[in-house]
Rosetta silent file (secondary structure, phi, psi, omega in degrees, C-alpha in Angstrom):
SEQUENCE: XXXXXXXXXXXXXXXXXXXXXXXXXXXXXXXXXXXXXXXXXXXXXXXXXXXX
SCORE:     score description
SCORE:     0.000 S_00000001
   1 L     0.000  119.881  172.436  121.643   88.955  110.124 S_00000001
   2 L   -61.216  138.325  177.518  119.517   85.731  110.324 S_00000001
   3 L   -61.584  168.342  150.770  115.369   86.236  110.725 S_00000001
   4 L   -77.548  150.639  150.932  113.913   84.960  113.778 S_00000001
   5 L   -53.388  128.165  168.592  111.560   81.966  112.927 S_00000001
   6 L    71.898   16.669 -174.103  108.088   83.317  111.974 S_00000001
   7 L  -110.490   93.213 -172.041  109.781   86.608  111.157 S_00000001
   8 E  -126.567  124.645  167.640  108.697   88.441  108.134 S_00000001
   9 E  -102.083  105.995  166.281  109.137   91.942  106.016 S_00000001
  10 E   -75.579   83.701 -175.243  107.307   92.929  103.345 S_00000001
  11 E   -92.318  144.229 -163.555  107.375   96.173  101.051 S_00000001
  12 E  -109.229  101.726 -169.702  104.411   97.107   99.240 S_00000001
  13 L   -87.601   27.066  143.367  105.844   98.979   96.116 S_00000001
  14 L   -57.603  -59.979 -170.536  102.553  100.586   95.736 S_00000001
  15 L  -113.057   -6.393 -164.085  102.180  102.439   98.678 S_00000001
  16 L    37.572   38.686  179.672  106.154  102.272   99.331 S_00000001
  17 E  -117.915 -174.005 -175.129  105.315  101.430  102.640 S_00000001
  18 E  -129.957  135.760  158.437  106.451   97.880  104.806 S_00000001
  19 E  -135.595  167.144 -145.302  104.938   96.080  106.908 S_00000001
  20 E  -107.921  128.108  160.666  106.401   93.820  109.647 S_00000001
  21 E  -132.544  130.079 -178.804  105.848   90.412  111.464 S_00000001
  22 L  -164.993  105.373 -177.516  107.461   89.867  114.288 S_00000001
  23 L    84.347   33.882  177.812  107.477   87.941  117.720 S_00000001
  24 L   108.537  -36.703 -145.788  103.645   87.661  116.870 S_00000001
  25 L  -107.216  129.699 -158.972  102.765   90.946  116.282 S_00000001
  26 L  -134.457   68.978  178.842  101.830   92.568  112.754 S_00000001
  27 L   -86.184  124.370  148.260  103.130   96.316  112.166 S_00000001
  28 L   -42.032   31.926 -163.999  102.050   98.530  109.339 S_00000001
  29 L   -69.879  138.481 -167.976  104.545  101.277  108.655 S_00000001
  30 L  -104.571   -3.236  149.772  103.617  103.463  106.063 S_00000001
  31 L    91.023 -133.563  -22.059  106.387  105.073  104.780 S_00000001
  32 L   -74.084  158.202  174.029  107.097  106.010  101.940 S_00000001
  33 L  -130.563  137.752 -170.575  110.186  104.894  101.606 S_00000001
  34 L   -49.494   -3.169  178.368  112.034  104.937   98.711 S_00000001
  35 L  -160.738  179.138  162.130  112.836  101.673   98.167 S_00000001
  36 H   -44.034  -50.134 -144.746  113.163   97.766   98.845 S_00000001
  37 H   -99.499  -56.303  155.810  116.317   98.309  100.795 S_00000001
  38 H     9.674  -77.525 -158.939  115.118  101.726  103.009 S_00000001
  39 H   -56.293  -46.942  170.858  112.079   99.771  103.942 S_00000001
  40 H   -57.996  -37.569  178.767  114.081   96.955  105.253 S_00000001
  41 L   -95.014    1.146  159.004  116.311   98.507  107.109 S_00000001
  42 H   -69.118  -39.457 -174.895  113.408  100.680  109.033 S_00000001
  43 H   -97.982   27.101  157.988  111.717   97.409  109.808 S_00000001
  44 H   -89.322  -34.094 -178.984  115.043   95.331  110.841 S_00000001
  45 H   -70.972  -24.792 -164.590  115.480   98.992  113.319 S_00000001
  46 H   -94.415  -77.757  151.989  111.745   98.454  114.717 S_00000001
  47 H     4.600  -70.778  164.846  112.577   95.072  115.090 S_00000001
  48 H   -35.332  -76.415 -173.875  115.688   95.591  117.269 S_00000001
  49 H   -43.452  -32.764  148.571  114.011   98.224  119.381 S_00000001
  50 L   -59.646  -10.401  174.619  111.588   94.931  120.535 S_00000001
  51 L   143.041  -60.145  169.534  114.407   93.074  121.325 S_00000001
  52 L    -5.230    0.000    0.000  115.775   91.569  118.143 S_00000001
């Protein structure tokens, strides 16, 4: 699934948490989640649930 413009996810494999830009808006979630691929697909579902 193609990003929205200005749409970005980030996992911090520190803290194993992600956080999210999207439609403006700049969410922290903080996990952890076990991975790269988890992380992504929690913040592509928070994403949706706005609309996505």
């Amino acid at each position: 699934m193609a990003y929205e413009r200005d749409m970005a996810i980030v996992f911090d494999s520190v803290t194993k948490a992600v956080i999210v830009s999207f439609r403006g808006a700049t969410v922290y979630l903080p996990g952890p989640y076990a991975d790269r691929k988890e992380a992504v697909l929690i913040a592509e579902a928070h994403c949706r649930r706005l609309g996505w």
